[in-house]
PyMOL Python script that loads the backbone (N, CA, C, O; Angstrom):
from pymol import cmd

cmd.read_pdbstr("""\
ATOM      1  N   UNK A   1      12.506 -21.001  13.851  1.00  0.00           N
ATOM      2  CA  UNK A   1      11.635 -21.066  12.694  1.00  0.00           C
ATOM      3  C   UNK A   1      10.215 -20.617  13.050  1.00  0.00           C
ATOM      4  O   UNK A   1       9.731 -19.721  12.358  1.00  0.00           O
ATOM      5  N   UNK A   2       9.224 -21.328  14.424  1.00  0.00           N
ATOM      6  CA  UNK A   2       8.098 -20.883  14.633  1.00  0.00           C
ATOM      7  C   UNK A   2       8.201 -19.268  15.045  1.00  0.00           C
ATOM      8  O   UNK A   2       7.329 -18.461  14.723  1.00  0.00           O
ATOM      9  N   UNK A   3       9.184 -18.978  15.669  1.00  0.00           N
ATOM     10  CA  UNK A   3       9.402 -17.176  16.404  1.00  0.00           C
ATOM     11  C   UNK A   3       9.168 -16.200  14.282  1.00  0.00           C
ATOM     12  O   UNK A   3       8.468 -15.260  13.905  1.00  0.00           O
ATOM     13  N   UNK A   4      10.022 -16.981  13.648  1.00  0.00           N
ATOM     14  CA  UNK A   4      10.305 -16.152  12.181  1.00  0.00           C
ATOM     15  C   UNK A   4       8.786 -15.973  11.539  1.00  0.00           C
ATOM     16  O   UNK A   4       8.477 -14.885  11.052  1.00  0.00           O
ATOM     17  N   UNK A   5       8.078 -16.808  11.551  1.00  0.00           N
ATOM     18  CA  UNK A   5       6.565 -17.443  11.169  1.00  0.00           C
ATOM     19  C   UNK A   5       5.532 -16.673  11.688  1.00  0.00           C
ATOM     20  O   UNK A   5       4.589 -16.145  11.099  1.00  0.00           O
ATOM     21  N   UNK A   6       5.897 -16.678  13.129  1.00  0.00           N
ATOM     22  CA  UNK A   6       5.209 -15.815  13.977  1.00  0.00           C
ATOM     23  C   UNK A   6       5.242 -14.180  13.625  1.00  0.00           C
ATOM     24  O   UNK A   6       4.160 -13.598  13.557  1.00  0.00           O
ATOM     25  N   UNK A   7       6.546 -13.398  13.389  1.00  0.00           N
ATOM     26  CA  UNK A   7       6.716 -12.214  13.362  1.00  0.00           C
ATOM     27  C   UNK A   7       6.618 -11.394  11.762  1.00  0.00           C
ATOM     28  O   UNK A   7       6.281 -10.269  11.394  1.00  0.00           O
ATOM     29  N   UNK A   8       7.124 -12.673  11.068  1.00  0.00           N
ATOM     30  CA  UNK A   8       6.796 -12.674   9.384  1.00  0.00           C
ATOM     31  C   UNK A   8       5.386 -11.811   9.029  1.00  0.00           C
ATOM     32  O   UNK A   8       5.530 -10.685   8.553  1.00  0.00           O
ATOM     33  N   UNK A   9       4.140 -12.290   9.239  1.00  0.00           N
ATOM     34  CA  UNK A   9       2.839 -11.620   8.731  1.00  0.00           C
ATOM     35  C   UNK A   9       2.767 -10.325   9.547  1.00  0.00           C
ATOM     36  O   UNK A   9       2.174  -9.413   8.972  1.00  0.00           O
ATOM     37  N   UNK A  10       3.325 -10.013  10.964  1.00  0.00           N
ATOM     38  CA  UNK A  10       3.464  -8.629  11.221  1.00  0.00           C
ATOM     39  C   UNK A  10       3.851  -7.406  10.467  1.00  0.00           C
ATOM     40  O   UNK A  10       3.190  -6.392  10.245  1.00  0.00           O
ATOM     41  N   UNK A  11       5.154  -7.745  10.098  1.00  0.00           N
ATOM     42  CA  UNK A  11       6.149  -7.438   9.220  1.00  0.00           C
ATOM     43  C   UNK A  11       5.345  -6.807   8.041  1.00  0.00           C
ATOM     44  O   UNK A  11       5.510  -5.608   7.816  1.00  0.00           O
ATOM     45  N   UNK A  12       4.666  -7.385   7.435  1.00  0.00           N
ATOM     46  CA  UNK A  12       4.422  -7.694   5.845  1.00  0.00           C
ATOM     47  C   UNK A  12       3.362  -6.617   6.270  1.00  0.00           C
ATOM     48  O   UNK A  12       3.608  -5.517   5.776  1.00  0.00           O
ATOM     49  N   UNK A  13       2.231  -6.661   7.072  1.00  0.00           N
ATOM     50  CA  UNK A  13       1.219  -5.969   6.833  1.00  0.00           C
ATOM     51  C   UNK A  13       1.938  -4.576   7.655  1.00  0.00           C
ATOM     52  O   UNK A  13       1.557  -3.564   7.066  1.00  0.00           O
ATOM     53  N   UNK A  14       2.497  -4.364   8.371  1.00  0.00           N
ATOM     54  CA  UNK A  14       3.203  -2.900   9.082  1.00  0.00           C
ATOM     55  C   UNK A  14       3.386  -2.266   7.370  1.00  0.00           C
ATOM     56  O   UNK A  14       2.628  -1.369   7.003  1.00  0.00           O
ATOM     57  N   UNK A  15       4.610  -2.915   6.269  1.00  0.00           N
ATOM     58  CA  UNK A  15       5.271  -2.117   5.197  1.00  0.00           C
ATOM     59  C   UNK A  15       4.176  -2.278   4.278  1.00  0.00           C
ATOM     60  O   UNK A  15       4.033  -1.485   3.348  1.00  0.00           O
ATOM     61  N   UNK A  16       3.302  -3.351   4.487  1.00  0.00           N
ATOM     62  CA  UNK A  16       1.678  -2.843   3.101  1.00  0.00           C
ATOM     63  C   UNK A  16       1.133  -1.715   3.628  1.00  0.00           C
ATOM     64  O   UNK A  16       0.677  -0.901   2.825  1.00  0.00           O
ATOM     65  N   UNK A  17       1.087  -1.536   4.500  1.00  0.00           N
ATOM     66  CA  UNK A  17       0.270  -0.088   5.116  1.00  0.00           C
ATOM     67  C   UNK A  17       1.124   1.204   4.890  1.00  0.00           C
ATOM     68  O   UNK A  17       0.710   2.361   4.824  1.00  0.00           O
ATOM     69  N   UNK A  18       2.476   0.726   4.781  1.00  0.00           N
ATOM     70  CA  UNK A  18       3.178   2.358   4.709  1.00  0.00           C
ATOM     71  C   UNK A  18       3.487   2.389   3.771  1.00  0.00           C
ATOM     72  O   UNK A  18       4.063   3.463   3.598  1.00  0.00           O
ATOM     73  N   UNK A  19       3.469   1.452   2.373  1.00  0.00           N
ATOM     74  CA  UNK A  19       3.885   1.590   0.945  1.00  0.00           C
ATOM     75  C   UNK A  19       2.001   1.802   0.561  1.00  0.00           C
ATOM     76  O   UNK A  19       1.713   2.061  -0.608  1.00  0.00           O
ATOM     77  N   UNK A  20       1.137   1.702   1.349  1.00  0.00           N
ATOM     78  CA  UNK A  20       0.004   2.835   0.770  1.00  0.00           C
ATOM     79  C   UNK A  20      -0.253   3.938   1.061  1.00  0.00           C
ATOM     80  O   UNK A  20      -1.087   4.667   0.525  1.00  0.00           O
ATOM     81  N   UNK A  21       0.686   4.255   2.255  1.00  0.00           N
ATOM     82  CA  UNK A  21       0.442   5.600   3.320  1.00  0.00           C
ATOM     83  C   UNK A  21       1.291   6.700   1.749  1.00  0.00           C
ATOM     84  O   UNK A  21       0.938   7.754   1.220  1.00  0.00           O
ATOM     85  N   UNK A  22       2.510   5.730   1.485  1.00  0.00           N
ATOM     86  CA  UNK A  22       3.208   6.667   0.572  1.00  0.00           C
ATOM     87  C   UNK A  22       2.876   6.840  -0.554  1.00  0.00           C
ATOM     88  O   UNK A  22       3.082   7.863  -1.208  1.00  0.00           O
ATOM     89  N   UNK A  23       2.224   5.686  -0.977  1.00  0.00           N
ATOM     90  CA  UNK A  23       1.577   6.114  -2.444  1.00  0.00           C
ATOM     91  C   UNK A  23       0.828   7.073  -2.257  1.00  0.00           C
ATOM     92  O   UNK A  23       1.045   7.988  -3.051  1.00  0.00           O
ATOM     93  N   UNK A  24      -0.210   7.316  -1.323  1.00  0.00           N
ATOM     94  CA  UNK A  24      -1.430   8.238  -1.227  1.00  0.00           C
ATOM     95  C   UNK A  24      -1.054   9.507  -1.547  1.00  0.00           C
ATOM     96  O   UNK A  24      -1.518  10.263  -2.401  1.00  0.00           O
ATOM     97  N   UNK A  25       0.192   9.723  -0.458  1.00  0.00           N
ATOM     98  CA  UNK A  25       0.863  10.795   0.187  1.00  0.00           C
ATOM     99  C   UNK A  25       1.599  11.534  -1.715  1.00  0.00           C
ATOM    100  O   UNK A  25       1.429  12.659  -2.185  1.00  0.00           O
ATOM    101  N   UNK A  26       2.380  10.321  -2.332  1.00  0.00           N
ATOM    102  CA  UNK A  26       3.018  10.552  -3.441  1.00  0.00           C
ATOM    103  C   UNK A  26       1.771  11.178  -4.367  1.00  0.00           C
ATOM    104  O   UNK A  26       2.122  12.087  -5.120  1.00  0.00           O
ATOM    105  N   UNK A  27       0.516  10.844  -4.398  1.00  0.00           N
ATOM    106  CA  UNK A  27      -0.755  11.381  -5.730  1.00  0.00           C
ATOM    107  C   UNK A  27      -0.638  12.746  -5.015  1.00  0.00           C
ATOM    108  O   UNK A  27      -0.191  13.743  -5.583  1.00  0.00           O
ATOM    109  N   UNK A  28      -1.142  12.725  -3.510  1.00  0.00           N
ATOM    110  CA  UNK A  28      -1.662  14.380  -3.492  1.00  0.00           C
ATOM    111  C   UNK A  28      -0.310  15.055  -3.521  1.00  0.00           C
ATOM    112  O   UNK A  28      -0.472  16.249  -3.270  1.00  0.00           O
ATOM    113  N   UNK A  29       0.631  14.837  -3.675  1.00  0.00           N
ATOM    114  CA  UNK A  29       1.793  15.900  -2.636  1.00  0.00           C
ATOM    115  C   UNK A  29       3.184  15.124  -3.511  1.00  0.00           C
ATOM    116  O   UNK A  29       4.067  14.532  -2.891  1.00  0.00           O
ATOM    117  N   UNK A  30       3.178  15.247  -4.939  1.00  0.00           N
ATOM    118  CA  UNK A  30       4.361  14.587  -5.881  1.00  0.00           C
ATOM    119  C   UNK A  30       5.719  15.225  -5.497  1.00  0.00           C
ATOM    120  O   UNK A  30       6.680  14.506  -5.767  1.00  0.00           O
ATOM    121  N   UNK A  31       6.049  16.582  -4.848  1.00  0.00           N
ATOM    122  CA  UNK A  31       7.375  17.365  -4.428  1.00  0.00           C
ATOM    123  C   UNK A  31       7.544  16.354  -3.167  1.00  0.00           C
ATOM    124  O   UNK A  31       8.755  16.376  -2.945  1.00  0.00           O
ATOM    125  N   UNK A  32       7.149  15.790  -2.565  1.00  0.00           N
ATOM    126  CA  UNK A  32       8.024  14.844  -1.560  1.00  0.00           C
ATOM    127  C   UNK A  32       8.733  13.732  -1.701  1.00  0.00           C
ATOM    128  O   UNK A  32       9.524  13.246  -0.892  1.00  0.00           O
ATOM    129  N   UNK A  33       8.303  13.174  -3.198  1.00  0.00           N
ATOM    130  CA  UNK A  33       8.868  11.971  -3.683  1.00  0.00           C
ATOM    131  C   UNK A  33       9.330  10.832  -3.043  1.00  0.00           C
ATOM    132  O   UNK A  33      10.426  10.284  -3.154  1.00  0.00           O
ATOM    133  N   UNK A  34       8.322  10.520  -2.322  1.00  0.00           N
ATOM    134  CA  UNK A  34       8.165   9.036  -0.976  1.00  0.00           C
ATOM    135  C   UNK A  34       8.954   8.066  -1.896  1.00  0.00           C
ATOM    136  O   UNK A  34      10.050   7.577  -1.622  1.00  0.00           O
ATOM    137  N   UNK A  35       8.020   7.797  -3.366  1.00  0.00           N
ATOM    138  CA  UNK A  35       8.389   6.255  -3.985  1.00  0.00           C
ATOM    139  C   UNK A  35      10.070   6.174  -4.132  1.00  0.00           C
ATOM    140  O   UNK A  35      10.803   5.210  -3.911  1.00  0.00           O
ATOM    141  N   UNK A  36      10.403   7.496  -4.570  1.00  0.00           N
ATOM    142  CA  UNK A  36      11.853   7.046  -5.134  1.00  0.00           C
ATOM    143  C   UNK A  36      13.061   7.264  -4.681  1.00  0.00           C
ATOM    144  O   UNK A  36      14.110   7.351  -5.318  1.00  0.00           O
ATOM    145  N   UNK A  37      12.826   7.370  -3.262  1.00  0.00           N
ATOM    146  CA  UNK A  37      13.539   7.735  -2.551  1.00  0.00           C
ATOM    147  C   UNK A  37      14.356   6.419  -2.330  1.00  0.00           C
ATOM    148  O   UNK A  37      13.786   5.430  -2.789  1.00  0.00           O
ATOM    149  N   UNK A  38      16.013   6.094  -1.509  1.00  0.00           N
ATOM    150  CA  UNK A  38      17.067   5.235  -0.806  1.00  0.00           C
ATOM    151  C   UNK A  38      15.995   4.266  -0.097  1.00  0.00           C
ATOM    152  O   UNK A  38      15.649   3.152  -0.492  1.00  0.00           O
ATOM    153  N   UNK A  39      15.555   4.953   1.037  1.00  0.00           N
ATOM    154  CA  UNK A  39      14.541   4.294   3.017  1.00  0.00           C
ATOM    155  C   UNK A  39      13.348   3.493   1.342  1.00  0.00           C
ATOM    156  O   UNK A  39      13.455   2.305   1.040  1.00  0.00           O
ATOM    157  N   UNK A  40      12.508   4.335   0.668  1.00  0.00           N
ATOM    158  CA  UNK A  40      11.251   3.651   0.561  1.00  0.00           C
ATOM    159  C   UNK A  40      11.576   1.910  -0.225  1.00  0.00           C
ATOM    160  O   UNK A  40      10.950   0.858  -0.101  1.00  0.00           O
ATOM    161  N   UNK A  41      13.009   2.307  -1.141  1.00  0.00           N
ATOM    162  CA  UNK A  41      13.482   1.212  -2.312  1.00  0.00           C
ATOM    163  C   UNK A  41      13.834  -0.171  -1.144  1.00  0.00           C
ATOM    164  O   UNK A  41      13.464  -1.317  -1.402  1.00  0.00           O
ATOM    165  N   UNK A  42      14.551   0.167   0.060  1.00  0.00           N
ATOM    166  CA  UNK A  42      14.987  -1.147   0.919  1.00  0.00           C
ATOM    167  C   UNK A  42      13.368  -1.637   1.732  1.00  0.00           C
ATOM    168  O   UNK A  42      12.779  -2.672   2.044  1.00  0.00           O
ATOM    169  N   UNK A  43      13.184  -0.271   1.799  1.00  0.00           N
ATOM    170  CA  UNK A  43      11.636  -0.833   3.034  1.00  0.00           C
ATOM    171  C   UNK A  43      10.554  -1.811   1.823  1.00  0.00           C
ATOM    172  O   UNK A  43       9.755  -2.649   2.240  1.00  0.00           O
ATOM    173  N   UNK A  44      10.733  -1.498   0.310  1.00  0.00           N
ATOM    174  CA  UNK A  44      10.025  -2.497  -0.726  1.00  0.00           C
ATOM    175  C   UNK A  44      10.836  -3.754  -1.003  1.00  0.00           C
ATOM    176  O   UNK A  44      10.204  -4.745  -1.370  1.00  0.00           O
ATOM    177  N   UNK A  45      11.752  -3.813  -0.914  1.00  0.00           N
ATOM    178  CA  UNK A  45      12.551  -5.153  -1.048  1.00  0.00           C
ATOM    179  C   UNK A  45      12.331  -5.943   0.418  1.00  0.00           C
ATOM    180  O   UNK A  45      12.238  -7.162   0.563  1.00  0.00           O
ATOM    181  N   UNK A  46      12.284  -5.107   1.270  1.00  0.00           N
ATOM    182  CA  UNK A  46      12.086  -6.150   2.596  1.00  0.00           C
ATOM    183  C   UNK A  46      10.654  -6.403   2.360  1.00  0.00           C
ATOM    184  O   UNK A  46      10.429  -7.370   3.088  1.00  0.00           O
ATOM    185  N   UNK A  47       9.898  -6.189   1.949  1.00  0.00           N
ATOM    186  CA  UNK A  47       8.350  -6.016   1.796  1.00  0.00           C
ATOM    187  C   UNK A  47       8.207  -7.249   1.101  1.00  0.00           C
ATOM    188  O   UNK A  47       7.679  -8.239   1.608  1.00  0.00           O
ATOM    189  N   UNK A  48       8.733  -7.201  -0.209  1.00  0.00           N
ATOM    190  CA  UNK A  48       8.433  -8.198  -1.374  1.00  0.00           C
ATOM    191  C   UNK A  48       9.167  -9.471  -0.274  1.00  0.00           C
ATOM    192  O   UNK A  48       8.375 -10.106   0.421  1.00  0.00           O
ATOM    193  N   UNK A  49      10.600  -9.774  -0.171  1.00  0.00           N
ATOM    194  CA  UNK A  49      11.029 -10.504   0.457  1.00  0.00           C
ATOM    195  C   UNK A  49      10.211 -11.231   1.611  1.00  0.00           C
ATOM    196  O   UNK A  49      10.099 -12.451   1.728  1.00  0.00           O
ATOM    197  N   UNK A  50       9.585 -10.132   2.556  1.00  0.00           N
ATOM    198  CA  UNK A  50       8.501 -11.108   3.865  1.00  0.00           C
ATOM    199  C   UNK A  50       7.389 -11.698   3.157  1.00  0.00           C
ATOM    200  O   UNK A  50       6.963 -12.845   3.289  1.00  0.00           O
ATOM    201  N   UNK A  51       6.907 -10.665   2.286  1.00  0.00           N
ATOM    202  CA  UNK A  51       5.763 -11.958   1.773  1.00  0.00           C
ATOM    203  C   UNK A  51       5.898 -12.743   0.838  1.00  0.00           C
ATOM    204  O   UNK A  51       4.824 -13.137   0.383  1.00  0.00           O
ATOM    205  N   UNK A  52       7.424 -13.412   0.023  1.00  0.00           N
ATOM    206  CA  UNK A  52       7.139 -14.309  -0.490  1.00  0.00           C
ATOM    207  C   UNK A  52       7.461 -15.409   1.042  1.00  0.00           C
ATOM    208  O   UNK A  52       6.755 -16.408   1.181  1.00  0.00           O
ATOM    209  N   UNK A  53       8.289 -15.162   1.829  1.00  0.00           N
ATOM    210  CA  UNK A  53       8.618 -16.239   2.822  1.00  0.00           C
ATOM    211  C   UNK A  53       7.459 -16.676   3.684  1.00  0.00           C
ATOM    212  O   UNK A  53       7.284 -17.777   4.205  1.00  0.00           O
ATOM    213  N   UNK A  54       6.443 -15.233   3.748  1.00  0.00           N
ATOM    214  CA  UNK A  54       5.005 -15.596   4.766  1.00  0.00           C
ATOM    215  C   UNK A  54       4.720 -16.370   4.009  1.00  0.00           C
ATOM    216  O   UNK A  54       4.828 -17.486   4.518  1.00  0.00           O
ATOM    217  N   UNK A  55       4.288 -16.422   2.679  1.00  0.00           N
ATOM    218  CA  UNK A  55       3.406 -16.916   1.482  1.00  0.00           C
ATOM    219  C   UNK A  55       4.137 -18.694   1.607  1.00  0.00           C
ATOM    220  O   UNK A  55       3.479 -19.716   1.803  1.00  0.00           O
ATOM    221  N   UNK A  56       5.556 -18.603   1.433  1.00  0.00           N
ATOM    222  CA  UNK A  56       5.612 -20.215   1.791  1.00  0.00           C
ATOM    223  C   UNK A  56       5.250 -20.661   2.913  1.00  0.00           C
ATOM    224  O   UNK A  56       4.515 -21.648   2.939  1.00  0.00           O
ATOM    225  N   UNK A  57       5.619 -20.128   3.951  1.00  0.00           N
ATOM    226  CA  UNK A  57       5.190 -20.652   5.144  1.00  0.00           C
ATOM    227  C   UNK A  57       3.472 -20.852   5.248  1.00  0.00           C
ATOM    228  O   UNK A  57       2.910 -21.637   6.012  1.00  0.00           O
ATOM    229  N   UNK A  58       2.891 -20.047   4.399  1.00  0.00           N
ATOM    230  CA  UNK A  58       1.392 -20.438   4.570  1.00  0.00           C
ATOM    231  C   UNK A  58       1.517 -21.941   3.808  1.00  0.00           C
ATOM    232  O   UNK A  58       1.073 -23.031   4.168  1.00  0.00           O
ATOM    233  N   UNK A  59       2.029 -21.695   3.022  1.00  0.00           N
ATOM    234  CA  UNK A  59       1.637 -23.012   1.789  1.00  0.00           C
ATOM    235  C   UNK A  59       1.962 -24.050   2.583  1.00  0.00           C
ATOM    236  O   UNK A  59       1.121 -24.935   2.745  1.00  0.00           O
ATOM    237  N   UNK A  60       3.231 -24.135   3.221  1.00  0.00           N
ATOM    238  CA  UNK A  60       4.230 -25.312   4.155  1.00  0.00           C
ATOM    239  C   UNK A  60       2.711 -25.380   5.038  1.00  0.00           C
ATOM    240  O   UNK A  60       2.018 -26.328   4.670  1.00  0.00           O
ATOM    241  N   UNK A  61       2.266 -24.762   5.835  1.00  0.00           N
ATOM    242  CA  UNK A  61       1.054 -24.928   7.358  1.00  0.00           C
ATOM    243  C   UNK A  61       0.386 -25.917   6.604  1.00  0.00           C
ATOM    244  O   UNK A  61       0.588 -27.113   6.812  1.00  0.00           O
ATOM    245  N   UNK A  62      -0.432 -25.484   5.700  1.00  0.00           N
ATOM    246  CA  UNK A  62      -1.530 -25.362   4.702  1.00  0.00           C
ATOM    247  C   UNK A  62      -1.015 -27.150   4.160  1.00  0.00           C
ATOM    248  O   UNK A  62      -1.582 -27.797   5.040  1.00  0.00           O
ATOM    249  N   UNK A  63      -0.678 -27.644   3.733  1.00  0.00           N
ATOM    250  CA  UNK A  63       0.250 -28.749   3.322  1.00  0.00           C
ATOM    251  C   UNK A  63       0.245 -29.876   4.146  1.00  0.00           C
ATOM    252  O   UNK A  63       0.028 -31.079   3.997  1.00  0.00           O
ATOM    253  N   UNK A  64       0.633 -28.918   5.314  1.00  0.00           N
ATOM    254  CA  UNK A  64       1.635 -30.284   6.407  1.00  0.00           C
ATOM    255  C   UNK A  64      -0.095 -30.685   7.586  1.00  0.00           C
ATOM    256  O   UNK A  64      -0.346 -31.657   8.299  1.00  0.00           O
ATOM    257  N   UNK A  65      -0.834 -29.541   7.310  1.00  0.00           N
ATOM    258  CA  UNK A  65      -2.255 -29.915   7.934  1.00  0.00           C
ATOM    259  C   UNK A  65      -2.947 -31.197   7.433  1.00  0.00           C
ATOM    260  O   UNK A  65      -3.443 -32.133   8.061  1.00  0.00           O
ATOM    261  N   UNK A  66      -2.818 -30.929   5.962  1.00  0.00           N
ATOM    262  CA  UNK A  66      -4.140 -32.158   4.990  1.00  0.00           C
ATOM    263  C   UNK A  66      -3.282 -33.313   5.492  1.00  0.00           C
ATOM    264  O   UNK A  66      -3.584 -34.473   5.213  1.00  0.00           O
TER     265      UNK A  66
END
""", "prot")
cmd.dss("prot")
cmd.show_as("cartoon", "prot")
cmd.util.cbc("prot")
cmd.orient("prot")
């Protein structure tokens, strides 16, 4: 559980950085079609998925501190 906690907020900010690398990439340069591609649809579901679990685990820290 602490190793998942630990590697969780890595995770989350690595695929926020490359779901803006692709948006950017998608405004100037629309013939490559980053967003709608198979790789970008799983790499956003793992995305959404780590940060609702970081997001509890903050709340759980955050909680079990007071």
């Amino acid at each position: 559980m602490k190793k998942l906690s630990r590697i969780l907020p890595h995770i989350t900010i690595i695929l926020a950085g490359m779901f803006i690398i692709f948006w950017i990439l998608d405004i100037l340069n629309p013939t490559m079609n980053f967003i709608n591609r198979r790789l970008s649809n799983k790499l956003l579901l793992i995305f959404c998925i780590s940060a609702i679990i970081t997001s509890v685990f903050a709340v759980y820290y955050e909680r079990r501190q007071r």
